[in-house]
C-alpha atoms as a printed R data frame, in Angstrom:
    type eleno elety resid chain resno       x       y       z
1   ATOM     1    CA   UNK     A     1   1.149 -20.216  19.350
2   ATOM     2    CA   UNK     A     2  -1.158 -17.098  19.096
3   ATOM     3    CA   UNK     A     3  -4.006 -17.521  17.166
4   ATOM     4    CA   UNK     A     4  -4.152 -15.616  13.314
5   ATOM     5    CA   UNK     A     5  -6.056 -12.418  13.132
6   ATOM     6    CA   UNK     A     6  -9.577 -12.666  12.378
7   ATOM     7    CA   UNK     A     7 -10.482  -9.835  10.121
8   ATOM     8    CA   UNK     A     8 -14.043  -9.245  11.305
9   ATOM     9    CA   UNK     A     9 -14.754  -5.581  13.026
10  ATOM    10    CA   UNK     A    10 -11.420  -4.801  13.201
11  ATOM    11    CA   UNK     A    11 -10.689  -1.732  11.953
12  ATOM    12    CA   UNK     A    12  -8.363  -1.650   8.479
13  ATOM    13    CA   UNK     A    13  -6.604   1.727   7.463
14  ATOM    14    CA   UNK     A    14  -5.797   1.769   3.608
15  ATOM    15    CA   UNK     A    15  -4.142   4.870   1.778
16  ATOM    16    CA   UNK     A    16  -4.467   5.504  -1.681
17  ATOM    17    CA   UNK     A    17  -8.157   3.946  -1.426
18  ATOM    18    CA   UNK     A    18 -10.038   6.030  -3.958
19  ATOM    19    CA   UNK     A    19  -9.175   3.200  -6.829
20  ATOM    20    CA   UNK     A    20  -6.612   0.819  -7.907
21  ATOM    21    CA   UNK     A    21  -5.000  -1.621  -5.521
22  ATOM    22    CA   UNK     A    22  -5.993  -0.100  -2.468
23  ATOM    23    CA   UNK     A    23 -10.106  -0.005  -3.554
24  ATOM    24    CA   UNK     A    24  -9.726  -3.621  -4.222
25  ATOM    25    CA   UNK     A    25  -8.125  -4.349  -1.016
26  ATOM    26    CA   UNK     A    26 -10.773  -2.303   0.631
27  ATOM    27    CA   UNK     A    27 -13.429  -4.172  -0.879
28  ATOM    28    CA   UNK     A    28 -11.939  -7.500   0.171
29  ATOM    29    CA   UNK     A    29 -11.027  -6.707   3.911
30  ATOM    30    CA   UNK     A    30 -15.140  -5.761   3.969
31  ATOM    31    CA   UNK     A    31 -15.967  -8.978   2.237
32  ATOM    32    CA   UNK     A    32 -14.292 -10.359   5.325
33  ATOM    33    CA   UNK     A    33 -16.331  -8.090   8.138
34  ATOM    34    CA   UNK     A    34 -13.546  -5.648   8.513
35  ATOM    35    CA   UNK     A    35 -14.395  -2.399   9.168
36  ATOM    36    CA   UNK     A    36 -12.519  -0.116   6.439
37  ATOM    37    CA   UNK     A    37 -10.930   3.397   6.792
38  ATOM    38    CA   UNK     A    38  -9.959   4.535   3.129
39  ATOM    39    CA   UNK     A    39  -7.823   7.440   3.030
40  ATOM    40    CA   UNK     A    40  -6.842   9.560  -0.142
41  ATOM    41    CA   UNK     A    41  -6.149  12.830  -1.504
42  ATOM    42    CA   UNK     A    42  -8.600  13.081  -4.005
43  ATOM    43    CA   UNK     A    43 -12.446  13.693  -2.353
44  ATOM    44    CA   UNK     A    44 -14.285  12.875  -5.625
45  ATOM    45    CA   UNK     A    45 -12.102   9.238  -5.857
46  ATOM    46    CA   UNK     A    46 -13.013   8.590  -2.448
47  ATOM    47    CA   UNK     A    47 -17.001   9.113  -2.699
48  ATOM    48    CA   UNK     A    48 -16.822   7.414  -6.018
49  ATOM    49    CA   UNK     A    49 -15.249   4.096  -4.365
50  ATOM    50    CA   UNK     A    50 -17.537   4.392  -1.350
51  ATOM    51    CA   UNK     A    51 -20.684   4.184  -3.353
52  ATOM    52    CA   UNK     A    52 -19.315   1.063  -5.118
53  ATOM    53    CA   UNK     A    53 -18.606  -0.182  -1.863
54  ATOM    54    CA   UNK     A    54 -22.015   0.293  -0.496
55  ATOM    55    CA   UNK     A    55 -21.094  -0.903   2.791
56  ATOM    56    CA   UNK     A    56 -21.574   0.446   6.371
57  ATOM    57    CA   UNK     A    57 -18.709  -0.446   7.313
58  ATOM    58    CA   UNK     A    58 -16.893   1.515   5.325
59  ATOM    59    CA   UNK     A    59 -16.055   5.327   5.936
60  ATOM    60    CA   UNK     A    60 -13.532   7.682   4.410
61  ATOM    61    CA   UNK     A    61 -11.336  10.382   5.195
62  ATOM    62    CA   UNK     A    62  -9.565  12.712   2.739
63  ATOM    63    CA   UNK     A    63  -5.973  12.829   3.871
64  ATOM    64    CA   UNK     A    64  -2.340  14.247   2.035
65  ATOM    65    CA   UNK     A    65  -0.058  11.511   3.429
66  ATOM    66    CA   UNK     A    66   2.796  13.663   2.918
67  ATOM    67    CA   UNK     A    67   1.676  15.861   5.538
68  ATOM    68    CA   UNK     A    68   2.231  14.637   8.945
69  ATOM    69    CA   UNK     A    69  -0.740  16.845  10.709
70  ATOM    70    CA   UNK     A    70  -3.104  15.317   8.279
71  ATOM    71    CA   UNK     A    71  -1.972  11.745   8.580
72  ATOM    72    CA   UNK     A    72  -1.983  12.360  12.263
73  ATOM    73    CA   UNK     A    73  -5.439  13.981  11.895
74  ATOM    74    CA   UNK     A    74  -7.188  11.163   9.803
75  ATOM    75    CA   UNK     A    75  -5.214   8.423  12.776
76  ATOM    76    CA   UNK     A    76  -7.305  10.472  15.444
77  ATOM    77    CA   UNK     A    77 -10.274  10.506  13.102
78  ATOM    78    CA   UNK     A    78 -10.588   6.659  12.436
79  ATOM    79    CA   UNK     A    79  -9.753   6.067  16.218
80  ATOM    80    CA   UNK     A    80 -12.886   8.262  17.648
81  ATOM    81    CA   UNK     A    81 -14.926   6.893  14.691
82  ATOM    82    CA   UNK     A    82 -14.637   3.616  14.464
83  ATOM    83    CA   UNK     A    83 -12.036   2.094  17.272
84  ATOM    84    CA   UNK     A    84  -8.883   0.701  18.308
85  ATOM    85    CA   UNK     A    85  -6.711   0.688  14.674
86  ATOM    86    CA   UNK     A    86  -5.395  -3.161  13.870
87  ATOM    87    CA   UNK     A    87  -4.380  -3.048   9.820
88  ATOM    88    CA   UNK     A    88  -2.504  -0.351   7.964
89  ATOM    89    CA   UNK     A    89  -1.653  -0.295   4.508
90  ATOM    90    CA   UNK     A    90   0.615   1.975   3.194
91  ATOM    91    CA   UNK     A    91  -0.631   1.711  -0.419
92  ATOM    92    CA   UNK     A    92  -0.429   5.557  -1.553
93  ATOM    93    CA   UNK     A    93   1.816   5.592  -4.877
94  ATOM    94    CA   UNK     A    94   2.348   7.412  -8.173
95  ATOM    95    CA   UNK     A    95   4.982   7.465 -10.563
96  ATOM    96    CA   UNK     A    96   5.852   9.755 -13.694
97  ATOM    97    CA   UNK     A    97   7.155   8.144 -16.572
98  ATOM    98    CA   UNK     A    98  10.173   9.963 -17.628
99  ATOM    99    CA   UNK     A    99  13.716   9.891 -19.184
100 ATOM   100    CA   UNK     A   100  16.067  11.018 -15.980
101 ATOM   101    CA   UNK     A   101  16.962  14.473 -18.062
102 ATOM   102    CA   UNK     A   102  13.404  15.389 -18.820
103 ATOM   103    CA   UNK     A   103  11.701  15.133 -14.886
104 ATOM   104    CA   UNK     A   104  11.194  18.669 -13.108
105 ATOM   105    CA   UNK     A   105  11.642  19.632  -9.938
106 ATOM   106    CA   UNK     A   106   8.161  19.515  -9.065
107 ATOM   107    CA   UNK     A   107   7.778  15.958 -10.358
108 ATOM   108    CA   UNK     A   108  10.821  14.314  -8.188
109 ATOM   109    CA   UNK     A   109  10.166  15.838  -4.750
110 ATOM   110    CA   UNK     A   110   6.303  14.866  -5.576
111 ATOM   111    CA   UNK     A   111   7.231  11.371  -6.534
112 ATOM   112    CA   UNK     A   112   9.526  11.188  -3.130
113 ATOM   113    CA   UNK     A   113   6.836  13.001  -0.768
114 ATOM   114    CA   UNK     A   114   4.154  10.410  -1.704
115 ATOM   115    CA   UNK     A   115   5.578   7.877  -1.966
116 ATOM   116    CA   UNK     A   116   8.276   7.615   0.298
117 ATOM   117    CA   UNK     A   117   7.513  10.769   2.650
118 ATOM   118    CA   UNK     A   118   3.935   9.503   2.628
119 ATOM   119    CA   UNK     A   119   5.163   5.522   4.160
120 ATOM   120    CA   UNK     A   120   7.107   6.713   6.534
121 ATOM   121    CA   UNK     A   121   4.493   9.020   8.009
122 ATOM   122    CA   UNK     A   122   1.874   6.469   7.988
123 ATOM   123    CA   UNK     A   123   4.169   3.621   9.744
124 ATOM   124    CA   UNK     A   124   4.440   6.550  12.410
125 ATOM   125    CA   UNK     A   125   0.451   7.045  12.343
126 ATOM   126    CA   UNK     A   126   0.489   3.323  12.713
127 ATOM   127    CA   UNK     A   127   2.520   2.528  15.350
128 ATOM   128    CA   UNK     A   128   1.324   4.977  17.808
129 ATOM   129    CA   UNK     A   129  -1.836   3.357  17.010
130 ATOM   130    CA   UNK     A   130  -0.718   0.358  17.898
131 ATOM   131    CA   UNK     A   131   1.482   0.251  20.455
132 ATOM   132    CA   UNK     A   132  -0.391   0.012  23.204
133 ATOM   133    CA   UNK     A   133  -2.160  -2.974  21.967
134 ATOM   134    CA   UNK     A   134   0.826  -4.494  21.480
135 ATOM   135    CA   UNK     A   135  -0.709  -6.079  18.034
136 ATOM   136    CA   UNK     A   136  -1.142  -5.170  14.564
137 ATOM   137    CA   UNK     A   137   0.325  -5.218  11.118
138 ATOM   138    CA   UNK     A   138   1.678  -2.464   8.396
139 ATOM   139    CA   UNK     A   139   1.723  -3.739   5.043
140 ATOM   140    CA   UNK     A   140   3.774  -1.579   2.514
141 ATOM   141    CA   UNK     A   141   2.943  -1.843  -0.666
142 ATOM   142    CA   UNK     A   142   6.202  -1.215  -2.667
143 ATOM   143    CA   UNK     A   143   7.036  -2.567  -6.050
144 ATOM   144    CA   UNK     A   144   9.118  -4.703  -7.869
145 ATOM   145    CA   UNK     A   145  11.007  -1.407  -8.324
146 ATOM   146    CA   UNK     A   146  12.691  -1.799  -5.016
147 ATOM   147    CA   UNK     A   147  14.597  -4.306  -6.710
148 ATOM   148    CA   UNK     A   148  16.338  -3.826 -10.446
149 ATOM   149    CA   UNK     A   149  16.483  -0.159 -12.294
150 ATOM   150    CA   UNK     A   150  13.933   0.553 -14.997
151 ATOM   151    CA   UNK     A   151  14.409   3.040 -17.733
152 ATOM   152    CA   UNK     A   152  11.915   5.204 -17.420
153 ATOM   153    CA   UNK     A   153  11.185   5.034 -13.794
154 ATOM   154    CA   UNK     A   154  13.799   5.932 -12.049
155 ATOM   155    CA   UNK     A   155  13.082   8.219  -9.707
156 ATOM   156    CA   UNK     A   156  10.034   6.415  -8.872
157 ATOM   157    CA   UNK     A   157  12.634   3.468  -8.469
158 ATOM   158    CA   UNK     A   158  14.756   5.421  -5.888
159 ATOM   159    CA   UNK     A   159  11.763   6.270  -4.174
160 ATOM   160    CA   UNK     A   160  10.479   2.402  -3.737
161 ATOM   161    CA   UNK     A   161  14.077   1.544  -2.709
162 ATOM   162    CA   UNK     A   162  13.821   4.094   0.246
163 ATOM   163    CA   UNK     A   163  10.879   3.004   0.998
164 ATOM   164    CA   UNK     A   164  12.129  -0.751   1.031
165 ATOM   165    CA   UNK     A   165  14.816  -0.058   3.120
166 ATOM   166    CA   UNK     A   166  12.911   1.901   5.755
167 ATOM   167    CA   UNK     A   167  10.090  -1.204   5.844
168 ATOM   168    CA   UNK     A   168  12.881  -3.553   6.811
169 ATOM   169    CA   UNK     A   169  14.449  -0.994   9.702
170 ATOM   170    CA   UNK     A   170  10.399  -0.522  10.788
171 ATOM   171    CA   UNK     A   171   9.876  -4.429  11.295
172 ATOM   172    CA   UNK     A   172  13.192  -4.762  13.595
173 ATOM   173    CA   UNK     A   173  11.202  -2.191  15.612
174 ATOM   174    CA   UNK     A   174   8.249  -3.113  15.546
175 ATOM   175    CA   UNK     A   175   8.706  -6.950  16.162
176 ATOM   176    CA   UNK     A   176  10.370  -5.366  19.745
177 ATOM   177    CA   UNK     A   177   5.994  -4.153  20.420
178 ATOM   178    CA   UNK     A   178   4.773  -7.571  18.820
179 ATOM   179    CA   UNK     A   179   3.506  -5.939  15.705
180 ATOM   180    CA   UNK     A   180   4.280  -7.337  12.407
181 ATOM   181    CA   UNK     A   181   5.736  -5.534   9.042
182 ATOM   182    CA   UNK     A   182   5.411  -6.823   5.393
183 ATOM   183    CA   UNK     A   183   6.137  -5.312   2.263
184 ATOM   184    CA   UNK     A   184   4.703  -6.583  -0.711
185 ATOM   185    CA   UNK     A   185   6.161  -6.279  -3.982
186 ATOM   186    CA   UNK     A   186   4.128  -6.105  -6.582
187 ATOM   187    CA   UNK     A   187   5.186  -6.398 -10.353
188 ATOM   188    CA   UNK     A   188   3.372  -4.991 -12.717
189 ATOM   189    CA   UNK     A   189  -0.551  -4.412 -12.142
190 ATOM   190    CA   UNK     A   190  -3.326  -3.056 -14.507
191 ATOM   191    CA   UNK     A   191  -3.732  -0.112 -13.179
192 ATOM   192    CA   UNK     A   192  -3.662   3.831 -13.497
193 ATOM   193    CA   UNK     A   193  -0.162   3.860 -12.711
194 ATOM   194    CA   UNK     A   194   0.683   3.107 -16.420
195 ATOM   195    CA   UNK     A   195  -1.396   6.258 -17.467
196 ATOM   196    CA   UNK     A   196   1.561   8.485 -19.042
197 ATOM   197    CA   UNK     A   197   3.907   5.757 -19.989
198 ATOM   198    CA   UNK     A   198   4.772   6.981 -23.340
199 ATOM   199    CA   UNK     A   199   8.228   5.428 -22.914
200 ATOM   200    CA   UNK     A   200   7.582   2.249 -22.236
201 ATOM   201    CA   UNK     A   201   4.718  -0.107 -24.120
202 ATOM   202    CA   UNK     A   202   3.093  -1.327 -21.383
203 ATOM   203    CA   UNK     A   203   1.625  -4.754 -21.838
204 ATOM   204    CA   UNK     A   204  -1.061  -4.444 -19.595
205 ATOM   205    CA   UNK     A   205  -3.402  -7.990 -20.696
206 ATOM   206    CA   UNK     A   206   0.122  -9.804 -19.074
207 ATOM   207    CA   UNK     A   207   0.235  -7.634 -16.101
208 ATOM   208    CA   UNK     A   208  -1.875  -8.639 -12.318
209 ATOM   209    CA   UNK     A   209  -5.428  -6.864 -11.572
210 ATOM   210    CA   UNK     A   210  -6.038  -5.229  -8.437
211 ATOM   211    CA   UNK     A   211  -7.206  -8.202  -6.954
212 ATOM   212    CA   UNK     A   212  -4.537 -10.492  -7.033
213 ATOM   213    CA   UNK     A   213  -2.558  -7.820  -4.759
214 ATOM   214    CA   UNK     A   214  -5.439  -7.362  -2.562
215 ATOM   215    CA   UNK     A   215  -5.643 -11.623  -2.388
216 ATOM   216    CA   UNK     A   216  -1.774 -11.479  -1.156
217 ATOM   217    CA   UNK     A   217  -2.445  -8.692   1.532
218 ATOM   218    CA   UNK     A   218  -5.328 -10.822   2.884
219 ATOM   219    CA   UNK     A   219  -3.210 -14.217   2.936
220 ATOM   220    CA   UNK     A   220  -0.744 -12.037   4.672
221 ATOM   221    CA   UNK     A   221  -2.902 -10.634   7.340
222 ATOM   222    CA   UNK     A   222  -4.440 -14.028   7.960
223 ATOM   223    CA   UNK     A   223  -1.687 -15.368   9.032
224 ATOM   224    CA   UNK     A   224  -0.657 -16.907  12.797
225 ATOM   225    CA   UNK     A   225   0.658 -13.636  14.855
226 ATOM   226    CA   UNK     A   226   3.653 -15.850  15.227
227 ATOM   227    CA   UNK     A   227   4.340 -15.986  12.109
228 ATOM   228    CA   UNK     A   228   6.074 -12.359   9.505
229 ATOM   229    CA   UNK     A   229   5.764 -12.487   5.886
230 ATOM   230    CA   UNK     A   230   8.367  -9.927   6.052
231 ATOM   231    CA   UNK     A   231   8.582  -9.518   2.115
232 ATOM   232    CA   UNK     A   232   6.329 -10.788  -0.664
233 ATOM   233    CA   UNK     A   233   6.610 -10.382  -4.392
234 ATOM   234    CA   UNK     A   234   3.873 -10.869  -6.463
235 ATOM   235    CA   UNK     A   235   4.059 -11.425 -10.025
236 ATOM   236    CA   UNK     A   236   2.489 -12.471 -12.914
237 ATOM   237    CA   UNK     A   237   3.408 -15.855 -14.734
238 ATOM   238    CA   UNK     A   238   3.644 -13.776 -17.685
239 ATOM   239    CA   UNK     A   239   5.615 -10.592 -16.485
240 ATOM   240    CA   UNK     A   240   9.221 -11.630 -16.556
241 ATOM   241    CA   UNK     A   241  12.290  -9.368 -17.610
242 ATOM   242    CA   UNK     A   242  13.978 -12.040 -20.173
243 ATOM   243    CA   UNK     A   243  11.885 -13.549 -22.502
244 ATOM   244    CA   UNK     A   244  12.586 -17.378 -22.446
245 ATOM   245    CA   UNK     A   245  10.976 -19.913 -24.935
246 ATOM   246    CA   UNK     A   246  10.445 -23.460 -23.787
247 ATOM   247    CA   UNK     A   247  12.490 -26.203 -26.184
């Protein structure tokens, strides 16, 4: 059997780092010596989470992940900076809360660019990363939305359902190069994410906290090379879609 990863100094690539799910995750991975890329969009998010991080190990570089020359740009970056690349998470997400009538134009292609668009290019980034090594693992977070329709969200739900499919296509291929693929499916998580949800009453005090996705990643990375978690879901006791009563 080959032996599980151990996280320390090696080098961890995490979009959508500047808060939410991927700071958490960023913070754990340096709680476990990793050394942390964190990659977003927004500059200000990013210097904000790196001065709660407070750790040397930790660097970041602004990227658009829906623009390949950028992705490919912040890849190269990492790589001269800080080494050979052996984690990627694909955690860059938004979503607009709409009825289907009521989205623009603007607000669909952004919603599929990000975070579709965005996965896709970073799996690329990824594996030419780590190909050579013939090692590594892309996580992709996804959502829970990849797997039932919700009012509200669904254009952000045929987004995550691309994005699903593509993540099990990307593990066939990567298995072939002895890297390993997992999408985790989070349900939902107190986050920004639930910002402009007008629609929907969002009971956030039932929902996960950043953490407890950030936990599964770990568990997931830790694992025996031998050994895919090709798909997690992740859910709290308390988030359910029927509401059942004991007897």
């Amino acid at each position: 059997m080959v032996a599980a990863m151990n996280l320390k100094n090696q080098v961890c690539v995490i979009t959508g780092a500047g808060k939410g799910i991927g700071l958490a995750t960023a913070r754990a991975l340096l709680e476990r010596g990793a050394q942390v890329a964190l990659l977003d969009v927004d500059e200000n998010a990013l210097q904000t989470a790196l001065s709660a991080l407070d750790n040397s190990n930790a660097i970041s570089v602004r990227c658009d992940v829906t623009k390949a020359a950028e992705v490919e740009a912040a890849r190269a970056t990492i790589t001269s900076r800080l080494g050979h690349i052996a984690v990627w998470v694909n955690n860059a997400g938004l979503a607009r809360h709409r009825w289907i009538q009521d989205y623009t134009e603007a607000e669909i292609d952004l919603m599929l660019a990000v975070n579709l668009k965005g996965s896709i290019l970073g799996s690329q980034a990824a594996l030419r990363a780590m190909i050579p090594q013939k090692r590594g693992h892309i996580i992709n977070i996804i959502s829970t939305a990849s797997l039932r329709g919700i009012p509200s969200e669904t254009v952000y739900c045929a987004a995550k359902w691309g994005v699903r499919g593509f993540t099990q296509g990307l593990a066939e291929e990567a298995a072939a190069h002895r890297i390993r693929v997992t999408a985790l499916l989070p349900g939902g998580v107190d986050t920004a994410f639930w910002d402009d949800a007008s629609q929907r009453q969002a009971p956030k005090q039932l929902f996960l906290k950043p953490e407890h996705i950030a936990d599964g990643i770990l568990r997931c990375l830790e694992m025996e090379d031998f050994c895919v978690p090709r798909e997690l879901v992740l859910r709290s006791l308390d988030d359910s879609d029927f509401s059942v009563k004991p007897e």
